[in-house]
C-alpha positions as CSV (number, residue, x, y, z in Angstrom):
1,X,-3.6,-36.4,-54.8
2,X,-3.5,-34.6,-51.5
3,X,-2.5,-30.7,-51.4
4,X,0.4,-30.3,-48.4
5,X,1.8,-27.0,-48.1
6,X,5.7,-27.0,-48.0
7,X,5.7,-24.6,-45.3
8,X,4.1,-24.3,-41.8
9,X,3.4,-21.0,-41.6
10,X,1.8,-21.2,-37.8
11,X,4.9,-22.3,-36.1
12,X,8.1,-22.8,-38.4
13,X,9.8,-25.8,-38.4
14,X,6.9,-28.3,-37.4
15,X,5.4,-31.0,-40.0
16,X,3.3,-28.8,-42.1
17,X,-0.3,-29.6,-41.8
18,X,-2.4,-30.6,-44.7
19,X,-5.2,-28.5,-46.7
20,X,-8.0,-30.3,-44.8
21,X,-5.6,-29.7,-41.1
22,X,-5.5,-26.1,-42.2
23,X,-9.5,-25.6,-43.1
24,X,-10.0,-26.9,-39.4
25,X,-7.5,-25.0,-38.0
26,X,-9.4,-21.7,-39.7
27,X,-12.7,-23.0,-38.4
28,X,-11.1,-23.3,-35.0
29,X,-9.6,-19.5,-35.5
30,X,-13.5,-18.3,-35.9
31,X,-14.9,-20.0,-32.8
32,X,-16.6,-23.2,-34.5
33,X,-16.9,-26.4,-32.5
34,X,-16.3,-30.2,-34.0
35,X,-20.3,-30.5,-34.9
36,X,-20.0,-27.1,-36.4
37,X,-16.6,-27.5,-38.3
38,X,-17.9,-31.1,-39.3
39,X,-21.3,-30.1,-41.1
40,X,-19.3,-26.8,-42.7
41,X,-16.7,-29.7,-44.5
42,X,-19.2,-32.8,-45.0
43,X,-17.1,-35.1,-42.3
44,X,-18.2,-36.7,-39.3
45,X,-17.6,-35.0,-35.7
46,X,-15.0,-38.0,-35.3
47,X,-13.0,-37.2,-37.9
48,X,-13.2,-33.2,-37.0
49,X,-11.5,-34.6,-33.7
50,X,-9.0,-36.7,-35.4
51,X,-8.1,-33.6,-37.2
52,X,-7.8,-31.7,-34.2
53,X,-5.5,-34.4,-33.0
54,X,-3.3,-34.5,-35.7
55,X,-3.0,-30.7,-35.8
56,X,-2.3,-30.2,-32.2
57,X,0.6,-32.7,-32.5
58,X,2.3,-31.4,-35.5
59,X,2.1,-27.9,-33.5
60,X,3.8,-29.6,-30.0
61,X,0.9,-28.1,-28.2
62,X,-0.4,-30.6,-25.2
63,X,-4.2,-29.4,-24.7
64,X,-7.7,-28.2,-26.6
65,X,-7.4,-25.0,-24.8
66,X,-3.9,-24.5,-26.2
67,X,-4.9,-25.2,-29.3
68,X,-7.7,-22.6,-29.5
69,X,-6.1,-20.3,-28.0
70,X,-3.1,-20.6,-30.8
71,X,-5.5,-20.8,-33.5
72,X,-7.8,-17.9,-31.9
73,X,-4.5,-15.8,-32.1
74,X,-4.0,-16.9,-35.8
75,X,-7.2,-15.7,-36.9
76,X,-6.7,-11.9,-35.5
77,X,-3.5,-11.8,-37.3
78,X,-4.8,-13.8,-40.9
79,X,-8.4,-13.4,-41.2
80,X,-8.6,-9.7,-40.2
């Protein structure tokens, strides 16, 4: 049974992403890469990117870069 969180706590009211979306949106938040996020959780690069994909549209956001830099300001305000 797959863990989703009933709240998106990144940007309220957007699809909430699931427990795998969030541990590559934290991964993102540190500075790793697909190759890097994808050996760290035992996927392949492919579906690292597929993540990515799937996390970038439930946050509205339109590029990588805006992605990174959301989940780069996520990770100063969570992880430290």
């Amino acid at each position: 049974m797959r863990h989703k969180p009933k709240e998106n706590f990144i940007l309220p009211h957007r699809p909430p992403l699931t427990k795998r979306e969030m541990d590559v949106f934290q991964c993102l938040s540190i500075g790793h890469n697909s190759l890097v996020i994808a050996s760290a959780m035992g996927i392949s690069r492919k579906t690292a990117d597929v993540h990515k994909q799937n996390i970038k549209g439930k946050l509205g956001l339109k590029s990588q870069r805006e992605l990174l830099v959301l989940a780069i300001q996520w990770g100063k305000k969570y992880l430290e």
